[in-house]
C-alpha positions as CSV (number, residue, x, y, z in Angstrom):
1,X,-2.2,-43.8,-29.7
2,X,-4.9,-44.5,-27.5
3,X,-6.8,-42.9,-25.0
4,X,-5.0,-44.9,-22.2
5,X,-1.8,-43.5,-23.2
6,X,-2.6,-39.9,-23.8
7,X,-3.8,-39.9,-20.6
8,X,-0.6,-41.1,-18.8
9,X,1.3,-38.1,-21.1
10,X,-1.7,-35.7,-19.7
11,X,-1.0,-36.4,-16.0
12,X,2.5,-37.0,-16.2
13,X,2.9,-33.8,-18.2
14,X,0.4,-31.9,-15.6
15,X,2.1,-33.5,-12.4
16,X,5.8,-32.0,-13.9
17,X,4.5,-28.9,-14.1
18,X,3.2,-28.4,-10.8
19,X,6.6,-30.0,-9.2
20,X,8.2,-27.5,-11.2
21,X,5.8,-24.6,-10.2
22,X,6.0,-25.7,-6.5
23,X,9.9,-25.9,-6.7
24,X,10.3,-22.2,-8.0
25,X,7.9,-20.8,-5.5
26,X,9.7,-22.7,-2.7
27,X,12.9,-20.8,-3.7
28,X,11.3,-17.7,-4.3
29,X,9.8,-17.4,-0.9
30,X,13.2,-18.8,0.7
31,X,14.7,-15.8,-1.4
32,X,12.4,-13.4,-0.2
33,X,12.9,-13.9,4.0
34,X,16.4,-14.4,2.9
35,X,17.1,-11.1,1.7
36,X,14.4,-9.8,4.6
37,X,16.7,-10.8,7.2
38,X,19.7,-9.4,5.2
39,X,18.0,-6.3,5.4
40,X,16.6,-6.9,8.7
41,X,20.4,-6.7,9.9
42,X,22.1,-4.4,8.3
43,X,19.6,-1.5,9.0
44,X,19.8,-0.1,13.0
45,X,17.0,0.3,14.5
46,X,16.0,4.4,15.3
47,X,13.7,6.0,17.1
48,X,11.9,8.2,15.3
49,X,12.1,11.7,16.4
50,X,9.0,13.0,17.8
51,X,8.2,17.0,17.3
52,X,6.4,18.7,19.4
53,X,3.4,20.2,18.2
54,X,3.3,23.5,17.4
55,X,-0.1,25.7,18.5
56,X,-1.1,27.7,15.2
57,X,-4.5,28.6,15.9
58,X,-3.8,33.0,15.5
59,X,-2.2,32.4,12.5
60,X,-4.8,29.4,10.6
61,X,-7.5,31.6,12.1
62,X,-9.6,33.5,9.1
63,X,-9.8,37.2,10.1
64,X,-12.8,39.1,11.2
65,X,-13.1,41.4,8.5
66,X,-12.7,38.1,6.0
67,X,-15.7,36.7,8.1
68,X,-18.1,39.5,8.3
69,X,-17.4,40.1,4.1
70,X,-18.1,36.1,3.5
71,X,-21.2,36.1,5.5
72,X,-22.1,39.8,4.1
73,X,-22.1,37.9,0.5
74,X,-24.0,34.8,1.8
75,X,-27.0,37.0,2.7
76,X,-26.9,38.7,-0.4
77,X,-26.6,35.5,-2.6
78,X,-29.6,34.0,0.0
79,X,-31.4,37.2,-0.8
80,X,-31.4,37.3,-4.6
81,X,-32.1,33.3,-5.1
């Protein structure tokens, strides 16, 4: 064989492949926004229910004995080091 012809086989081999890679990715993405709309139509659209925020601050709040006993044992760890 010579080079001419191995060359031809090369590019006709190459160009086959990308038709064929270009052919599955043109039905994959028609797949894809086909099954979207699908979707798209078969689910109703909600509104999503909005809570109304609770105020929590009495009960997140740390206690005032908790306090004065964690900065009691900040002063005496400042202290010693």
């Amino acid at each position: 064989m010579e080079i001419s012809e191995l060359l031809m086989q090369a590019a006709n081999l190459m160009l086959t492949g990308m038709v064929g890679v270009f052919i599955f990715l043109s039905i994959l993405i028609l797949a894809v926004k086909g099954l979207s709309k699908i979707s798209a139509s078969e689910q109703s659209p909600e509104q999503p229910k909005v809570k109304a925020k609770s105020r929590r601050s009495d009960t997140t709040a740390v206690p005032a004995p908790h306090v004065a006993a964690i900065s009691a044992a900040i002063a005496q760890f400042r202290q010693n080091n």
